[in-house]
PALO-618030 format. One record per residue: x, y, z of N, C-alpha, C, O, CB in turn; residue in one letter. Coordinates in pm, whole numbers, plus 50000, padded with zeros to 5 digits. Glycine has a CB too. Layout:
BEGIN
XYZXYZXYZXYZXYZA;...
// end
This chain:
BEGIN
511791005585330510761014485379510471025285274511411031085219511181020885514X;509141028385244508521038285121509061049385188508761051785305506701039385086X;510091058585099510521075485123509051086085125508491087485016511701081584963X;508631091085209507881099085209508171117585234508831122485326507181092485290X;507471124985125507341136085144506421136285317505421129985351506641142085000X;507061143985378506531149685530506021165985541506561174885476507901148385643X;505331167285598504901184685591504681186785720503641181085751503461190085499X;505281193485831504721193485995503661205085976503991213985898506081197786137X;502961205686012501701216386068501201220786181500761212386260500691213286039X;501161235086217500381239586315499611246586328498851244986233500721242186376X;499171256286405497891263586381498501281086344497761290886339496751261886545X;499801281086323500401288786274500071298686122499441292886033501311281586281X;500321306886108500171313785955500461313185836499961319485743500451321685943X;501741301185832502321293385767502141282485733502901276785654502991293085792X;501091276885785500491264085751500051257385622500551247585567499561264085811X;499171263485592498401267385417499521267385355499771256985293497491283885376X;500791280885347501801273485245502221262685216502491257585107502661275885247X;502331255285427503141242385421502591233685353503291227085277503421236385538X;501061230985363500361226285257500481225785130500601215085071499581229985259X;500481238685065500781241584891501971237784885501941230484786500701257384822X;502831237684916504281235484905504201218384903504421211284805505261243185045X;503811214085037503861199785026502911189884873503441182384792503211195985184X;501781192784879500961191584708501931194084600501831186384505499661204384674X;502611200884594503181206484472504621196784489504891191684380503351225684471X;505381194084572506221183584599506391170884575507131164184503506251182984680X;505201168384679504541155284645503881150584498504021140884423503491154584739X;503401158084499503291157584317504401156384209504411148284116502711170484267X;505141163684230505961165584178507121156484157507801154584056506091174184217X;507181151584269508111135984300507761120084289508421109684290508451135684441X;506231123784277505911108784259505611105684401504901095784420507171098984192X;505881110084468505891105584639504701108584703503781115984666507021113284733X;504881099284844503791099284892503851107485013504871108385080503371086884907X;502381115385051502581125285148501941124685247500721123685240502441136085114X;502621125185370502111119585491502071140885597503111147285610503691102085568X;501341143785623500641158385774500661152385852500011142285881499061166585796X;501781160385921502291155086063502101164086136502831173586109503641151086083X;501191166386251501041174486359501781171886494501391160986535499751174686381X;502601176786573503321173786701502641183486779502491195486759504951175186703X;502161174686894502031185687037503331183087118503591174487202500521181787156X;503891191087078504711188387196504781186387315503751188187379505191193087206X;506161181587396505601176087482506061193387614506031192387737506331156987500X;506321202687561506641214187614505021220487641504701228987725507721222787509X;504391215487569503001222787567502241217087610501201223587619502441226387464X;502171205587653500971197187747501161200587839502211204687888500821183187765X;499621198787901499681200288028499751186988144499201176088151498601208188042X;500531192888211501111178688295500801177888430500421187788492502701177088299X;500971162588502500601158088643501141172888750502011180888716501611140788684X;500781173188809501341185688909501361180689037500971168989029500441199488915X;501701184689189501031185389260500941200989305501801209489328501331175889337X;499361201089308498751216889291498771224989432498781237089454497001216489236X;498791207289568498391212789668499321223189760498801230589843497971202789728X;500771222689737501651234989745501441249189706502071258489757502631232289683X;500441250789604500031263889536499051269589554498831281489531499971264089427X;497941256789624497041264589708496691266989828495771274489857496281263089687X;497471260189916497921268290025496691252390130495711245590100497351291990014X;497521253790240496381245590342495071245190370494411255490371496551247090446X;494631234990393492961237390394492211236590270490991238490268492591251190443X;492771234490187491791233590002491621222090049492281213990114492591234789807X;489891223289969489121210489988489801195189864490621196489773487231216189948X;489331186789893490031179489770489271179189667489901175489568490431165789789X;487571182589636487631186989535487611195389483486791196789393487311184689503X;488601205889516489221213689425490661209789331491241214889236489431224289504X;490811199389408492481197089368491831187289223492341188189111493831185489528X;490971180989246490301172089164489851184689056490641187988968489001162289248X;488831189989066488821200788948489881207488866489801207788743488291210788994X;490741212188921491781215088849492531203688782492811204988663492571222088927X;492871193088843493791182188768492551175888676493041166688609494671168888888X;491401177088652490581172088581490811186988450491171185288333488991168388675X;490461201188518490841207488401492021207888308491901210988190490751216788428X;493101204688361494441203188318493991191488174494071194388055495611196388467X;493551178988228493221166088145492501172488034493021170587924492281153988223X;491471179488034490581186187945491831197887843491991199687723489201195488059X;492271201687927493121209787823493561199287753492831196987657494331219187875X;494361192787762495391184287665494851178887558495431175887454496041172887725X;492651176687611492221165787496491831178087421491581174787305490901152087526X;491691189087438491311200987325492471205487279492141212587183490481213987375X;493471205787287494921206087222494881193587095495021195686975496261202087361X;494681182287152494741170387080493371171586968493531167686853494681156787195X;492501175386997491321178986902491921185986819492421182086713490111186286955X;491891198386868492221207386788493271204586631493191209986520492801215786887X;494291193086688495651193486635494911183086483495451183186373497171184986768X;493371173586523493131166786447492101172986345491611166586251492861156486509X;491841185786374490831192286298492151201686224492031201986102489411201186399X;492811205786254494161210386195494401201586073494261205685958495431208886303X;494741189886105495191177986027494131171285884494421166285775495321166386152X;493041173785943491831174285881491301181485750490841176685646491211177985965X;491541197085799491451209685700492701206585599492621208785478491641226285789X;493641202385650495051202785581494611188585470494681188885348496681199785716X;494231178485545494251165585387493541173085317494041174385205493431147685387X;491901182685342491241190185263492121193585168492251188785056490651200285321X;492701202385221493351212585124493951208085023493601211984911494251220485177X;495361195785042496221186584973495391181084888495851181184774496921176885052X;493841173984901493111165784798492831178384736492961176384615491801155284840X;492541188984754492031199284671492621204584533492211209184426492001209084749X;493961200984604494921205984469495341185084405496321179284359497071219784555X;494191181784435494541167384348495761160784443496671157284368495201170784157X;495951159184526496991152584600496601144584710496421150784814497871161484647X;496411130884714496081119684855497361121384938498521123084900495881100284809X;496831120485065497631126285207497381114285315496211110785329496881143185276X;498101109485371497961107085495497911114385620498551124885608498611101185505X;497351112885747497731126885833498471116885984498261104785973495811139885882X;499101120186088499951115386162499741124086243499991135586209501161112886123X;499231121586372499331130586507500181122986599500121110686604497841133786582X;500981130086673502011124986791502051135986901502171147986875503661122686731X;501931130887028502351137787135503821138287183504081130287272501631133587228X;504551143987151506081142187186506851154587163506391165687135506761130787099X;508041151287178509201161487134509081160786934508731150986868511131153787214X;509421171886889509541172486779510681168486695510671162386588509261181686769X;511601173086759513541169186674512971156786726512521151586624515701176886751X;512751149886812512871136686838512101125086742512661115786684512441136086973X;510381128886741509931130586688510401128086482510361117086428509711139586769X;510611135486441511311136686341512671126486328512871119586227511571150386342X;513311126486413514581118386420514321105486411515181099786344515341120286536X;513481098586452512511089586419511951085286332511511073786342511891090786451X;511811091486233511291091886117512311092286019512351084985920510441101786107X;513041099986047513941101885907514231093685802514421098385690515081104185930X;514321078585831514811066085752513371071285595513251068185476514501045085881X;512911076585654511201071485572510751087385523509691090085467509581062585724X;511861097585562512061111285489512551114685347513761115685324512901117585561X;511711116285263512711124485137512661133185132513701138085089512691123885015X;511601142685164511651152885190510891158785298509721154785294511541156985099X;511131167185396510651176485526510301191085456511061197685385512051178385659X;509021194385493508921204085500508491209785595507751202485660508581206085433X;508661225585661508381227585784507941241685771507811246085657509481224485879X;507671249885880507281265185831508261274685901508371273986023505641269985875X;508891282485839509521293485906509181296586035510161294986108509351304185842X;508591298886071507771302186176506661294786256505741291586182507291310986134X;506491291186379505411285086449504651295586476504891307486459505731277286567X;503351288286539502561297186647503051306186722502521316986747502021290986735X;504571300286781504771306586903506001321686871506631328386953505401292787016X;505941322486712507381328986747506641339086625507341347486569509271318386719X;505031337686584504281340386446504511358586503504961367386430502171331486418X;504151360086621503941374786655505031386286596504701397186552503951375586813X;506321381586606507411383886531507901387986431508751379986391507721378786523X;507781398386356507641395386172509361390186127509571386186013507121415286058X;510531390986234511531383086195512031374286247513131369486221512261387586173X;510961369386362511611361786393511171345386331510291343486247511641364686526X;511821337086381512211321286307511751312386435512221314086548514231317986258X;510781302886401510671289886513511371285286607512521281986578510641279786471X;511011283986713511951282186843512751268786794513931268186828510991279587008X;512251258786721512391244886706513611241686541514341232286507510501238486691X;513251254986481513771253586332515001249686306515321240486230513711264886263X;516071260286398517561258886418517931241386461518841235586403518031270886556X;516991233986576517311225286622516761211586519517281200486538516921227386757X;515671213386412515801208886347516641202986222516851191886174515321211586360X;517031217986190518071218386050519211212486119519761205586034518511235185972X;519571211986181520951207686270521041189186285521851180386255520761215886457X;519781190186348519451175286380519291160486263519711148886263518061177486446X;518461168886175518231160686012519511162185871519991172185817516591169185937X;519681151185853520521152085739519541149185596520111148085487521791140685762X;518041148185608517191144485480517091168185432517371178985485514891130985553X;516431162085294516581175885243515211186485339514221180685385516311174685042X;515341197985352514501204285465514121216685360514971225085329515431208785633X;512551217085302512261231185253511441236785375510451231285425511381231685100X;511891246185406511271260085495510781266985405511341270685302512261269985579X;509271270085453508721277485362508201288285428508051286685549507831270985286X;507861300185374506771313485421505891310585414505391300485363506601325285365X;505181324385501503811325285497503031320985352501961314885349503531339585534X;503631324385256502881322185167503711314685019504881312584988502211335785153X;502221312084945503251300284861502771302184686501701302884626502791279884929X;503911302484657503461304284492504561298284375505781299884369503321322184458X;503701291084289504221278584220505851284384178506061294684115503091273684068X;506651277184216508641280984148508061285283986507371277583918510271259684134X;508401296583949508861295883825510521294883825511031286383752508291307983750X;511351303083901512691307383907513491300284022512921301484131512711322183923X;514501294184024515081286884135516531293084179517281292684081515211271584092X;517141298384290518581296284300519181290284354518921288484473519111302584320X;520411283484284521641273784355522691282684367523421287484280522211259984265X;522681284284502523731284084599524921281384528524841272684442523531274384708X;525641285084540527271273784491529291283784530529951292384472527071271384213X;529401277984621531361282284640532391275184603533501277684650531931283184776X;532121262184485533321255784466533911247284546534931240884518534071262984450X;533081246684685534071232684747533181220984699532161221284630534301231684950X;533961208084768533501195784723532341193684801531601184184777534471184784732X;532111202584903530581198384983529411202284908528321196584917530341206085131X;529851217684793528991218484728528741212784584527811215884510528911228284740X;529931202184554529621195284446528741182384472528101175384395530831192384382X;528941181784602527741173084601526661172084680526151162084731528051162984606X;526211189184686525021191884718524491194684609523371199884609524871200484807X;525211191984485524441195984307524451178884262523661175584174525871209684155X;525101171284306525621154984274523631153084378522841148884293528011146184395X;523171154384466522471155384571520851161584506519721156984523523371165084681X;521321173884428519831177584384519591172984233518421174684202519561194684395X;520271168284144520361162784033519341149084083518491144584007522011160783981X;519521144784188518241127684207516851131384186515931123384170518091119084394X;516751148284189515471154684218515291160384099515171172684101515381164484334X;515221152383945514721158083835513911166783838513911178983821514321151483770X;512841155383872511121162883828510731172583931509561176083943509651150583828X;511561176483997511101187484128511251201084051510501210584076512301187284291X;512531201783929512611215483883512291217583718512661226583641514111220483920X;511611207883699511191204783560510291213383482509071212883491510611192983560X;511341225583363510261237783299510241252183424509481261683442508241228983284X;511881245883507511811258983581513211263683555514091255883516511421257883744X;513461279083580514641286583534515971283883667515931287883783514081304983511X;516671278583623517461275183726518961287983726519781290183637517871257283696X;518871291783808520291303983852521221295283926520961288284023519851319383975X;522541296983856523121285783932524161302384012524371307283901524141268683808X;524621309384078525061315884194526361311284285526491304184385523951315584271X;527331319284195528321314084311528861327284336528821336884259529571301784271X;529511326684482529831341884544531301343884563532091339184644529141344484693X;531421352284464533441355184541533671344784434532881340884349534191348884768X;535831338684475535591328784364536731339384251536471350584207533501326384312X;537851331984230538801339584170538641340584025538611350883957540041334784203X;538481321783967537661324083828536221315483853535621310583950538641317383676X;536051316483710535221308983653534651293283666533511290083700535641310683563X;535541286083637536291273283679534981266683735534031264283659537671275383801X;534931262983899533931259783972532471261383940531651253783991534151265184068X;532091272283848530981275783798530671268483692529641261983709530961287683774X;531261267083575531141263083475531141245583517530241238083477532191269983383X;532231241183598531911225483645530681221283688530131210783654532681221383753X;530121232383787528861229883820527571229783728526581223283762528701237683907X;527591237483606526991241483561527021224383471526061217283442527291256283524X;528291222383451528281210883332527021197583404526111190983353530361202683310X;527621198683552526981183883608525381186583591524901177883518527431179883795X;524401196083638523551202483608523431197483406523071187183349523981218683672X;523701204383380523601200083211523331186583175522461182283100524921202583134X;524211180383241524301162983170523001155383231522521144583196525991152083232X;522531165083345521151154883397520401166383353519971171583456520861148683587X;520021173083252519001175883159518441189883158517701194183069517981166983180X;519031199783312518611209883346519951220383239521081224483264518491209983528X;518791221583081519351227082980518721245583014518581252582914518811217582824X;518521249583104517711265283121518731272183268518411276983377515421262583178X;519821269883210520481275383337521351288283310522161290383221521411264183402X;520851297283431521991306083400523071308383494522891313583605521531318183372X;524131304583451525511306783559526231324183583526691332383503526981296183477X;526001324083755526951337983754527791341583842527141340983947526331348783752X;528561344183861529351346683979529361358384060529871367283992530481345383948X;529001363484189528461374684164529401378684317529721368684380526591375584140X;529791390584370529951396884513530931389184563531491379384512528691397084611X;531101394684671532351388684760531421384684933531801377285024533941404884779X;530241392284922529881389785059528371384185041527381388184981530011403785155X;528741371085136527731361985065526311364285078525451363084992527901348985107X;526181368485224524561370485261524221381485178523011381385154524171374285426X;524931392585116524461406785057524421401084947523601407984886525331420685064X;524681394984896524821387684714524241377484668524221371684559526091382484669X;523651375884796522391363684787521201367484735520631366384626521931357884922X;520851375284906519481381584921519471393984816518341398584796519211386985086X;520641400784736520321412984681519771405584488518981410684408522041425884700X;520751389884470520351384084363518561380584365517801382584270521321371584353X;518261375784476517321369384485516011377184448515181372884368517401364284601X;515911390084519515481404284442515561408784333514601411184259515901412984475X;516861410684305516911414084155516231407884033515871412883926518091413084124X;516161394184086515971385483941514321375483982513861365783920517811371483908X;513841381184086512621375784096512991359384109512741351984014511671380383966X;513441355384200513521343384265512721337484339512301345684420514291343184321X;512061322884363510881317084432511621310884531511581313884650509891307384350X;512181303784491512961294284620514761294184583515251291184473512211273884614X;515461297984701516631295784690516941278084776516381272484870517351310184755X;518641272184641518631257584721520181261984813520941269484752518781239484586X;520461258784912521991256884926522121244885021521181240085084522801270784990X;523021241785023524231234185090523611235185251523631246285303526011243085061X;523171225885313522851228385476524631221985551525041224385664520991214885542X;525251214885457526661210785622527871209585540527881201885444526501190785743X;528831216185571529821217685492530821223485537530551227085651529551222585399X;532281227785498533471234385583533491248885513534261256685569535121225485570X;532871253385415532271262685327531941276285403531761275385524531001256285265X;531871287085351531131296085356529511295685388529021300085492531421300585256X;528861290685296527851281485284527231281385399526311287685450528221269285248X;528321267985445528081261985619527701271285690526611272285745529341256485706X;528751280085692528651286685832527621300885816527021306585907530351291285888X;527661304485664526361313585655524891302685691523881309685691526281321185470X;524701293285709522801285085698523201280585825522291283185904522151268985554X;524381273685896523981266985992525151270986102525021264886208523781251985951X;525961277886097527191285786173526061295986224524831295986227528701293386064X;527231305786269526251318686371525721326486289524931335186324527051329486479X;526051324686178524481334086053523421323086038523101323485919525041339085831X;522971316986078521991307486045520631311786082519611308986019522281294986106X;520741320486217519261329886241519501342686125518531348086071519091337886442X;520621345986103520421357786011519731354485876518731360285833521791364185981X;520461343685810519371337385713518161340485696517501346985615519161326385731X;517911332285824516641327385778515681333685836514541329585858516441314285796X;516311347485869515451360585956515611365685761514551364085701516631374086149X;516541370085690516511377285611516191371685446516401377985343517621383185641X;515751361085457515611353385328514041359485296513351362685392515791334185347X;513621360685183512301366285092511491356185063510261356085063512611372684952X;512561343985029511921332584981512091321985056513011321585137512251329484862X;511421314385044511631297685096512821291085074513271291584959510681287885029X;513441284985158514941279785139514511262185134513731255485200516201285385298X;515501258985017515661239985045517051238885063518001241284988515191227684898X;516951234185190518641230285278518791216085224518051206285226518661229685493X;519901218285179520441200185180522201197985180523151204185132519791190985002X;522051188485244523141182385270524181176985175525191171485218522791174285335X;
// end
């Protein structure tokens, strides 16, 4: 089955990045890119019976009007989701990139779970519609995604602007040697970009410099290795600032620090406090 770059979309504020992000991916990989819109199935509107709510004596066509309006909602949801889908191939051919687009009525993790065989890469947006009002908060669906998928997952922001600068994550265990064994398949994704390789805490050197070697031998000759803080979320987000960072990569499942900072009980803190777009991988 052909690996496809995936991009989910909604009518969210984050969309347009998910777009630029996905073009620039897809490009970037050789791969092919399929806009995927989900209505969920939390958001349709469904069979009822209405006649408990309006009390005895409603004529029946009223009960008929309403279950006919209900039907009408769902097909302007479903419109909507294809004029969504629509603007979005726009956009993707715009920056030179052919798209497929994919509408589904369903659950989303499910949805997705489904798909995965035919995932190389997911991209998704920080934020939905429903959680956009928020300025920290994170998608009702995001947590249950990252959890659910073992393919690589970039979350992106509101907004999107080409990587010059990248950071890797890195603590020296073996989950994170081969979450670098893992992004090494992904040459041409960081190709002519400044790679920070970041490890936190960490007695010596050692682990850094190993990492740094495997990195080296598959061609990523622009790296700078550092070891920095003892506390990981403050030495992340304060590097990531300092040094003008676009996208940070780490480790999404592991027995690590790592772990339990992205997908343990800091995993909303993350990804409430990250600047940049994160690529989770496994």
């Amino acid at each position: 089955m052909e690996k496809r770059v995936i991009a989910c979309i909604d009518d969210s504020a984050s969309a347009a990045a998910v777009c630029d992000w996905a073009a620039w991916t897809s490009f970037k990989l050789e791969t092919p890119l399929t806009i995927l819109h989900v209505l969920d199935k939390s958001e349709r509107p469904h069979e009822s019976d209405l006649s408990g709510n309006i009390g005895l004596g409603t004529r029946e066509t009223l009960l008929e009007q309403l279950t006919l309006l209900d039907e009408q909602r769902g097909k302007l949801a479903l419109e909507q989701g294809k004029q969504m889908l629509e603007a979005a191939k726009a956009r993707v051919e715009k920056a030179g990139v052919a798209s497929k687009t994919l509408q589904r009525h369903a659950n989303l993790v499910e949805t997705l779970s489904e798909m995965e065989s035919e995932i190389r890469l997911l991209i998704v947006g920080r934020q939905g519609k429903k959680s956009e009002s928020a300025l920290a908060q994170i998608g009702s669906q995001l947590e249950s995604v990252i959890r659910t998928l073992h393919c690589p997952i970039l979350v992106s922001l509101a907004t999107y602007k080409i990587p010059q600068k990248i950071m890797i994550a890195f603590d020296g265990s073996p989950t994170a040697i081969r979450m670098l064994n893992h992004l090494v398949k992904y040459p041409q994704l960081f190709d002519g970009i400044e790679v920070h390789l970041v490890m936190v805490g960490g007695a010596t050197d050692s682990p850094l410099q190993e990492a740094k070697a495997i990195l080296f031998a598959e061609g990523h000759e622009s790296i700078i290795a550092r070891r920095v803080g003892d506390s990981l979320g403050v030495a992340l987000t304060s590097y990531v600032k300092a040094n003008d960072i676009d996208l940070t990569v780490m480790g999404a499942y592991g027995t690590s620090p790592i772990r339990r900072f992205i997908l343990g009980s800091n995993t909303t803190k993350m990804l409430h406090q990250t600047q940049v777009p994160l690529l989770l991988l496994r």
